[in-house]
C-alpha positions in Angstrom: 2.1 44.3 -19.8 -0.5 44.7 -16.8 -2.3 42.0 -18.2 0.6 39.7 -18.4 1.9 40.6 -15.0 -1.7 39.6 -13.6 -1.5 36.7 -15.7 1.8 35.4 -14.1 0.4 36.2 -9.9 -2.7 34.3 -10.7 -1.2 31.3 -12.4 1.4 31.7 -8.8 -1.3 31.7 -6.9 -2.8 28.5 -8.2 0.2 26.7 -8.5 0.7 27.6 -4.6 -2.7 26.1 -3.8 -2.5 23.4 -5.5 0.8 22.5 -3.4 -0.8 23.3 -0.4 -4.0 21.3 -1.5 -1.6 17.9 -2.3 1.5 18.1 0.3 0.0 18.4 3.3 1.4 15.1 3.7 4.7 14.1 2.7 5.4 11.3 0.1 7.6 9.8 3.1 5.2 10.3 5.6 3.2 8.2 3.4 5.8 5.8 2.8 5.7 5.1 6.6 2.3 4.8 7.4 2.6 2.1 4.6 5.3 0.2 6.2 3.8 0.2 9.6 -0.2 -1.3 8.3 2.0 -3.8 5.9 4.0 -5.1 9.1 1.3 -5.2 11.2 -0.9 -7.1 8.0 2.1 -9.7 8.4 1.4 -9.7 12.2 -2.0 -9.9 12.8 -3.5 -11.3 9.8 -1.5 -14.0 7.9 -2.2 -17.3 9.0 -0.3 -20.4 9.0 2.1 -22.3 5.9 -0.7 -21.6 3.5 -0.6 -18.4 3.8 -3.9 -17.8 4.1 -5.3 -14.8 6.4 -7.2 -13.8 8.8 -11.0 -11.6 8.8 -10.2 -9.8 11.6 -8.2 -10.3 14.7 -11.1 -11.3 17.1 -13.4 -14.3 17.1 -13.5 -15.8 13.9 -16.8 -17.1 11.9 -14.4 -19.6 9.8 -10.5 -20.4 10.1 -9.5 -18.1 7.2 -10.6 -15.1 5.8 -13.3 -14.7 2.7 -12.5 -14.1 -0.6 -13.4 -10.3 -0.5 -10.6 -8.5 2.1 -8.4 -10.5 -0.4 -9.8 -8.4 -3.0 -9.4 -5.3 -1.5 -5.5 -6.5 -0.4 -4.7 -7.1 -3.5 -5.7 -3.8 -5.1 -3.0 -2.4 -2.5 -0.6 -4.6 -2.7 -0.2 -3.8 -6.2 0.1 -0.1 -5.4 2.8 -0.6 -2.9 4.6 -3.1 -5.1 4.5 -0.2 -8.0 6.2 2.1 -5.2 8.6 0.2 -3.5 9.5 -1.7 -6.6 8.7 -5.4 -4.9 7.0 -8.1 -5.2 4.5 -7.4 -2.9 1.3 -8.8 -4.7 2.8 -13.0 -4.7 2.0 -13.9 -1.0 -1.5 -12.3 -2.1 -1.9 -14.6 -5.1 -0.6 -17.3 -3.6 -3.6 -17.0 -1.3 -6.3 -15.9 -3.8 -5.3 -18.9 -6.0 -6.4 -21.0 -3.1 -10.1 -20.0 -3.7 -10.1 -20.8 -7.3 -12.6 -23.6 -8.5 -13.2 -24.8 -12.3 -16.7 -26.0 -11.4 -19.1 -25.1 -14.6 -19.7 -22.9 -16.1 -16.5 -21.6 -16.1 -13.6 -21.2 -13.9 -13.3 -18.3 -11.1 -12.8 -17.7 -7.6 -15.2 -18.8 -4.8 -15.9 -17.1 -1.7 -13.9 -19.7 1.1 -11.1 -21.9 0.3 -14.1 -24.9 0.7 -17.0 -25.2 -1.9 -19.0 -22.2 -1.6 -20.7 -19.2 -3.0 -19.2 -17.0 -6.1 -19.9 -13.2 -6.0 -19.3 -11.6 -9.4 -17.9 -8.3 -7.6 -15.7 -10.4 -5.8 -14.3 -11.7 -8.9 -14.5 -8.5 -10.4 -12.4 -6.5 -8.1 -9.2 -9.1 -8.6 -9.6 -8.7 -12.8 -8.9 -5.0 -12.3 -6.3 -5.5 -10.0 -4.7 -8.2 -12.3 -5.1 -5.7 -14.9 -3.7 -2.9 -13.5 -1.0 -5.0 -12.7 -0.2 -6.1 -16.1 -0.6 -2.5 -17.3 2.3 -2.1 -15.1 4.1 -4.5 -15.6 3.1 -6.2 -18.9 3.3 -9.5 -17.8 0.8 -11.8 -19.3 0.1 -13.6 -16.7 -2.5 -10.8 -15.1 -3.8 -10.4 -18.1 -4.8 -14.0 -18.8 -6.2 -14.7 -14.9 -8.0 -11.2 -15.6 -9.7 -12.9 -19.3 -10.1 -16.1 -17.9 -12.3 -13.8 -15.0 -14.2 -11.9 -17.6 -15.8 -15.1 -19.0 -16.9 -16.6 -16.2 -18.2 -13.0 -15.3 -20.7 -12.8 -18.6 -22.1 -16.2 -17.2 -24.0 -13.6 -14.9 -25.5 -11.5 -17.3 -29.4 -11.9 -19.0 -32.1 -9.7 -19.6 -34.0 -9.8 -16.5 -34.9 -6.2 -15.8 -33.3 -5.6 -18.8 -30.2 -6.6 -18.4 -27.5 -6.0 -15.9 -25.1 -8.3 -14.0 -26.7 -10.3 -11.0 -24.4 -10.2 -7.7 -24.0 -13.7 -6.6 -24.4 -17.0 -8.3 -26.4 -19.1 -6.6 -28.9 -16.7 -5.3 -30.0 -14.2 -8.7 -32.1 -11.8 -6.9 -30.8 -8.8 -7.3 -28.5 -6.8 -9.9 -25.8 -4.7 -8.3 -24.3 -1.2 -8.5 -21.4 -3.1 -7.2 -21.2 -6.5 -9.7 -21.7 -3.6 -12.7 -20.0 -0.8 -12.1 -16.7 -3.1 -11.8 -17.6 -4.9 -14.7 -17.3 -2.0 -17.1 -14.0 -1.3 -15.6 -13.0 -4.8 -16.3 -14.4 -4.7 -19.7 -12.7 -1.3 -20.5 -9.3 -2.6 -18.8 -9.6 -5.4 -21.6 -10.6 -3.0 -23.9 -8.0 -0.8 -24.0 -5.2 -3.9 -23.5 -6.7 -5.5 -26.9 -8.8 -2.9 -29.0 -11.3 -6.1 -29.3 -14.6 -4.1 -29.7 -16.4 -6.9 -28.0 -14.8 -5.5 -24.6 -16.3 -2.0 -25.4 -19.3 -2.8 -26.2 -19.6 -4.9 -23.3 -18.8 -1.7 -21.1 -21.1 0.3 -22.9 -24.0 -2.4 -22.4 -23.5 -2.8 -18.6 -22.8 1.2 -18.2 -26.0 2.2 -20.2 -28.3 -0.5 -17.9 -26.5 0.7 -14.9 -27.0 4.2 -15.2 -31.1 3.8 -16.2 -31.7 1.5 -13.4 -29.9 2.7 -10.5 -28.5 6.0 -11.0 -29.9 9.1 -8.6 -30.9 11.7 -11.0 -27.8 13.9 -8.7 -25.2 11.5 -10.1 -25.2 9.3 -6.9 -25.4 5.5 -7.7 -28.5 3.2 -5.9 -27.0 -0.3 -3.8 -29.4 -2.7 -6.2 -32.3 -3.5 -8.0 -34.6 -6.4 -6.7 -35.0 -9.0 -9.8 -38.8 -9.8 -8.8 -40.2 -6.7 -7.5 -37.6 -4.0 -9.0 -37.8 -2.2 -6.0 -34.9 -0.1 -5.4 -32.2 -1.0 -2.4 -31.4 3.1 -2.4 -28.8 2.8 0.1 -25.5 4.7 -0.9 -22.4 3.5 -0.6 -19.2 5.5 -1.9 -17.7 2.3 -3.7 -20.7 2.2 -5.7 -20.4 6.1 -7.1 -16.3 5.1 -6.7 -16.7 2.6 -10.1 -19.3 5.1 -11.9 -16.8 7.4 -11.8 -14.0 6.1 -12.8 -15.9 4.5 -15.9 -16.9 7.8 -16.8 -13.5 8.9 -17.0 -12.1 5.5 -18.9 -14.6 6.2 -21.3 -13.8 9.8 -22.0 -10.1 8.6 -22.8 -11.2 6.0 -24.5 -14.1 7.9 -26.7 -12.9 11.2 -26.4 -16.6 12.1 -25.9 -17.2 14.9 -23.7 -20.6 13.5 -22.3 -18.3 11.1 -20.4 -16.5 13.8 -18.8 -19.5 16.0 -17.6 -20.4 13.2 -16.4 -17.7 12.4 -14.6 -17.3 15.6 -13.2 -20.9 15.9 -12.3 -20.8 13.0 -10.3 -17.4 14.2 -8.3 -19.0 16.8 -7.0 -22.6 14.9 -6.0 -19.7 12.7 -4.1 -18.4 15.3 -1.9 -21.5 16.8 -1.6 -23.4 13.3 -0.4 -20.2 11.6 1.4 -18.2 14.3 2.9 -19.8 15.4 6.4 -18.9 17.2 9.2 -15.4 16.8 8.1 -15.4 13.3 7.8 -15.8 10.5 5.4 -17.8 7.4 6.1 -15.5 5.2 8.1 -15.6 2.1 5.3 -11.9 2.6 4.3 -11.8 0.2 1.1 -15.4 1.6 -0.1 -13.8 5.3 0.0 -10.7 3.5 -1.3 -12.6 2.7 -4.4 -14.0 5.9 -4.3 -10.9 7.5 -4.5 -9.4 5.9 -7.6 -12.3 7.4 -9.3 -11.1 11.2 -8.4 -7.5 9.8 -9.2 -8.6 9.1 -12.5 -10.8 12.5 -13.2 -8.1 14.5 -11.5 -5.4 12.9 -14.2 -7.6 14.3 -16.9 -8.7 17.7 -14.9 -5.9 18.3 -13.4 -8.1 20.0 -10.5 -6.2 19.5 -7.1 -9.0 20.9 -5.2 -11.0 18.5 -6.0 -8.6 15.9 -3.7 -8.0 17.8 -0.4 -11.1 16.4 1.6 -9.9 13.1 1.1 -6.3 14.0 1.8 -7.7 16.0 5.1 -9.6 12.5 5.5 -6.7 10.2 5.3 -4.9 11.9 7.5 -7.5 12.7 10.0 -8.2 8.8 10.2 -4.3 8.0 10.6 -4.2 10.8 13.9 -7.9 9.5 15.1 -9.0 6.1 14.6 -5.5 4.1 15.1 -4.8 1.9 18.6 -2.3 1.8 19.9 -0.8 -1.2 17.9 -1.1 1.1 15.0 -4.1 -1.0 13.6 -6.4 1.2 11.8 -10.7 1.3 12.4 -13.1 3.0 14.7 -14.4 -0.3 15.8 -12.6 -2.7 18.4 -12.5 -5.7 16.7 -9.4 -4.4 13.3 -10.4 -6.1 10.0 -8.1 -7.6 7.1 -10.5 -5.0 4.6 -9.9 -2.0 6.4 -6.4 -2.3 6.9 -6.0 -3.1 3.2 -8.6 -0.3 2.1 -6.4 2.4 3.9 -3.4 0.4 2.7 -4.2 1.3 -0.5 -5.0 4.9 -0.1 -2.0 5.6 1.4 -0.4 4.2 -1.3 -2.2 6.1 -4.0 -2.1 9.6 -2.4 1.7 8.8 -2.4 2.1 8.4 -6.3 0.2 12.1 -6.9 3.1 14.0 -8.6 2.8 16.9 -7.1 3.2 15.5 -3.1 6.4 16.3 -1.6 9.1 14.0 -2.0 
C-alpha cells in the first residue's frame, strides 16, 4: 500500500512539472503573438499586386525578397493555417510559384523571380513544407510540387567525397549539413506517404554519408565539407543538428530501430548543451525554428517535457526582449522577412503542444 501511495505522489509530481515545464505560456498568449507578427508580415513585407515580399524593411539589395525567407514563411504559414483552420499558406504559394523555372535538368525553384541560382536546401525546405501540408491535409497537390522537388533534388547528388548532396547548382564545391540533412527528411516524408522503398533507401544513403562526413563525434553536425580539399567548414549552426534530429526520430518510427532513437536522444542533449548559453539561444530564429521541430518530434516519441522548457523560456524571453516597438521581432535594426517567419513558426508550434493551457 506504501508502495502504491508513493507510486501515485511521484507520478503527481511529474505530471505537475511537466505542466509547469509546457504552460508557462498560454495557448492564447501564443495565439496573439501570432496574430500581431502575421499583421505586421502583411505590413511591412508584402510587396505590390504580385504579391511578392520584401528581405527586410531597410535598404534593399533587389526589389523582392529571395527564395529562402519564403522557405522559412511557408513552413509557418502552414502551422498557423493548421491552427486557425485558414488558408494561410496560398498568398505564400502564390509567391513561391513565381520563382519556379523548368530549365534542365528538371524543374524547381530558383533563388529570385529573374534567372538565377538554385540552392538544393532552398528547394528542400518547401518539399517538407508541401509535405507536411498534405499530411494535413491530404491534398495532392503538395504532394506532387513536393515529388516533382525531389527529382530535381537527386540531380545534385554523385559520389564526390563519397557521396552526399552538393548545396547549390552552379557552384559544386561543397556538400552541405544543410542540402542533406533536409533531404532525408524529404525522402522519409515520401517514404512514409508511398511505402516506395526507393524513398528510404534514399534517406538512408544521404543519412549514412551525412553522419560519417560531418557529424561531431558529440552528436553536433559540421556546416560543410569542401569538395576539393575535404576540409571541414566546422561552424555549428542549430538548423543543421535541427534536421539530424528530426531524421533520427522519422527513422525510429519508421524502423522501429532503437539505434535511431539513442541517437536521437543523444543528439538532444549535445544541443542544449552546445546551443543553450547564458540563458539564451542564438538569436537566428528560423535556424532554432528548425531546431525545434526536431525536439517536437523526439518529445512525441519521449514524451519528456523537460527536455522543451529552454526553448519555451527562450521564446518567450525573445518576445519580452528583442521586439521594437512596432512589435517586429530581431536584435538587429534592420527586421527581416526570415526572422519574423522563423519565430512565426515557433510560436505556432509551441501552441499545438497538448499539454499548453488552453
Amino acid at each position: 500500500m506504501r508502495n502504491q501511495i508513493a507510486r501515485v505522489i511521484l507520478s503527481l509530481i511529474f505530471m505537475l512539472t511537466v505542466c509547469s515545464c509546457l504552460a508557462q505560456t498560454t495557448k492564447q498568449e501564443y495565439l496573439k503573438r501570432i496574430d500581431v507578427i502575421e499583421q505586421n508580415i502583411q505590413k511591412y513585407f508584402v510587396a505590390g499586386e504580385r504579391g511578392l515580399y520584401l528581405e527586410n524593411i531597410g535598404k534593399h539589395e533587389k526589389p523582392f525578397s529571395y527564395l529562402w525567407p519564403l522557405c522559412a514563411l511557408i513552413q509557418a504559414k502552414n502551422e498557423t493555417e493548421g491552427l486557425k483552420k485558414n488558408s494561410g499558406m496560398q498568398p505564400v504559394i502564390k509567391a513561391i510559384d513565381q520563382y519556379y523555372t523548368t530549365a534542365p535538368p528538371a524543374p524547381s525553384y530558383q533563388s529570385y523571380i529573374e534567372k538565377s541560382s538554385r540552392f538544393y536546401d532552398d528547394n528542400q525546405w518547401i518539399a517538407i513544407a508541401y509535405l507536411n501540408a498534405y499530411t494535413r491535409t491530404k491534398k495532392k497537390i503538395y504532394f506532387n510540387k513536393a515529388k516533382e522537388i525531389y527529382t530535381w533534388l537527386l540531380t545534385g547528388y554523385d559520389n564526390k567525397t563519397g557521396g552526399g548532396l552538393y548545396w547549390k547548382e552552379d557552384e559544386k564545391t561543397s556538400k552541405n549539413t544543410c542540402s542533406n540533412g533536409p533531404n532525408i527528411l524529404v525522402s522519409l516524408e515520401l517514404y512514409k506517404a508511398t511505402k516506395e522503398k526507393k524513398y528510404l533507401d534514399t534517406a538512408l544513403l544521404v543519412y549514412n554519408w551525412t553522419n560519417k562526413n560531418l557529424r561531431r563525434k558529440d552528436g553536433i553536425f559540421y556546416d560543410a565539407i569542401n569538395v576539393s580539399s575535404l576540409k571541414i567548414d566546422s561552424a555549428a549552426y542549430t538548423y543543421n543538428t535541427g534536421t539530424m534530429l528530426e531524421s533520427n526520430v522519422v527513422l525510429y518510427q519508421i524502423t522501429k530501430d532503437v539505434k535511431y532513437l539513442h541517437e536521437a536522444k543523444l543528439i538532444a542533449t549535445a544541443a542544449k548543451k552546445r546551443f543553450y548559453k547564458n540563458g539564451k539561444l542564438p538569436d537566428h530564429y528560423w535556424f532554432n525554428a528548425v531546431l525545434l521541430r526536431g525536439y517536437l518530434a523526439l518529445y512525441a516519441v519521449e514524451k519528456d517535457a523537460s527536455r522543451l522548457k529552454f526553448f519555451i523560456d527562450d521564446a518567450d524571453r525573445v518576445w519580452n526582449d528583442e521586439r521594437d516597438e512596432r512589435n517586429l521581432l530581431g536584435r538587429e535594426a534592420d527586421k527581416t522577412l526570415l526572422l519574423q517567419a522563423g519565430i512565426l513558426e515557433i510560436y505556432a508550434r509551441l501552441a499545438t503542444l497538448n499539454l499548453t493551457k488552453s
